[in-house]
C-alpha positions as a Markdown table, in Angstrom:
| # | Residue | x | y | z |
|---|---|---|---|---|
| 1 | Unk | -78.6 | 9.4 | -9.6 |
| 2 | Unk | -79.4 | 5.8 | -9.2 |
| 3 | Unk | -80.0 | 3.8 | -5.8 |
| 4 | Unk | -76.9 | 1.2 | -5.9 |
| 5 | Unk | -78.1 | -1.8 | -3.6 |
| 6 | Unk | -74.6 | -3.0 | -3.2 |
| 7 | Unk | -72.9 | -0.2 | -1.8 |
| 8 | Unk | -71.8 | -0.1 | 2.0 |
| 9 | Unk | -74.7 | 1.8 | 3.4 |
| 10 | Unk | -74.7 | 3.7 | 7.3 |
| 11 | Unk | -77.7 | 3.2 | 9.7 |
| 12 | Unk | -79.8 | 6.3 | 8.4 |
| 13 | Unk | -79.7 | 4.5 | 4.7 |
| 14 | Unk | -76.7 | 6.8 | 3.5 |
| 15 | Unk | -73.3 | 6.9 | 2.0 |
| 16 | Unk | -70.9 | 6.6 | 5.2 |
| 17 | Unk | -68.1 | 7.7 | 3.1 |
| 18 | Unk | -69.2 | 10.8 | 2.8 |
| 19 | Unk | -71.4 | 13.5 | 0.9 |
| 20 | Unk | -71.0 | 13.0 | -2.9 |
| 21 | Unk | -72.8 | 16.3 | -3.6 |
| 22 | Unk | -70.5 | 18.1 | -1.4 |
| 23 | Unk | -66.9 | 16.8 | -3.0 |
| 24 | Unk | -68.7 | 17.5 | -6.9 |
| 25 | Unk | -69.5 | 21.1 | -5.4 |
| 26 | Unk | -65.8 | 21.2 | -4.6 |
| 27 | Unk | -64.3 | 19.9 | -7.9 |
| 28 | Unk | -66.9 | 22.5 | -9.6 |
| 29 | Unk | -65.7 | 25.2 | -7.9 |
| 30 | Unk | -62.0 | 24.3 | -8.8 |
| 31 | Unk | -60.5 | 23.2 | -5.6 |
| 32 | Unk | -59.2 | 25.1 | -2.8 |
| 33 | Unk | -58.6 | 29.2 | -3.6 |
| 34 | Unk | -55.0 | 28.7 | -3.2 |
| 35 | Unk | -55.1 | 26.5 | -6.5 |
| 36 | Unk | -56.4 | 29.5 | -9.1 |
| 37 | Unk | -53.3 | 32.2 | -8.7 |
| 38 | Unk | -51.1 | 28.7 | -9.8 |
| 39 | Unk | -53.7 | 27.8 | -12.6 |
| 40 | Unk | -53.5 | 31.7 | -14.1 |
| 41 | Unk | -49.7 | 32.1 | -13.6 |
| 42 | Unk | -49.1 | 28.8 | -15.5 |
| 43 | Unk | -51.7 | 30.1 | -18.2 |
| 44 | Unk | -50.2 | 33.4 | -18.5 |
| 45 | Unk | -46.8 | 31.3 | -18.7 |
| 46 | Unk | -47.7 | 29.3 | -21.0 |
| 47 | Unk | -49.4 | 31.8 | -23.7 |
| 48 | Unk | -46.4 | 33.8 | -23.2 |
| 49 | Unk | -44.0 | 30.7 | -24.4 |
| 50 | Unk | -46.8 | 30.7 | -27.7 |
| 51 | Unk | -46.3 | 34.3 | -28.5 |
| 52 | Unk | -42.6 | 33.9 | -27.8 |
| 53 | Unk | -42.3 | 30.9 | -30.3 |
| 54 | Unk | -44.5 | 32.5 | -32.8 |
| 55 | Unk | -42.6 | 35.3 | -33.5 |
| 56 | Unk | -39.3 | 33.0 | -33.5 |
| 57 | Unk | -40.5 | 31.0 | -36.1 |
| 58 | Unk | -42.1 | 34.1 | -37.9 |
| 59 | Unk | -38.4 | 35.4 | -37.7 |
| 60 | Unk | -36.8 | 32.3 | -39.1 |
| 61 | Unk | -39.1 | 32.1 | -42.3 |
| 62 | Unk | -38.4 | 35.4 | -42.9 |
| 63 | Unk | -34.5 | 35.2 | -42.6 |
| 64 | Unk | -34.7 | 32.3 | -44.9 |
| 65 | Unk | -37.1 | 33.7 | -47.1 |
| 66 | Unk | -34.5 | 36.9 | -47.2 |
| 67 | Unk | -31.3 | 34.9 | -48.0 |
| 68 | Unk | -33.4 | 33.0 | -51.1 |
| 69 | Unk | -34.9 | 35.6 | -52.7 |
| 70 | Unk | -31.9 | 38.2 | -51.7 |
């Protein structure tokens, strides 16, 4: 990563906003563990909506393909 002169620096010649590395770690490892039940239940929710409106519309073309050929 490269040295930016402009940026506020602390006595010791480092980042007194805090440690970079330590909030990417954080973001990498997807937040705090309360976060990952809510990601996989809104997954799960939302693949169930697809399978649910797949066989809807699988339903539809067949009613209609039943009426015109019928």
């Amino acid at each position: 990563m490269a040295h930016n002169p402009q940026a506020p620096q602390g006595p010791e010649g480092h980042d007194p906003s805090g440690s970079t590395q330590m909030f990417r770690a954080f973001v990498d490892e997807g937040g705090s563990p309360q976060a990952r039940p809510q990601a996989a239940a809104s997954s799960s929710g939302s693949r169930l909506g697809v399978i649910v409106g797949v066989v809807v519309v699988l339903a539809v073309v067949a009613a209609v393909a039943w009426l015109a050929l019928g």
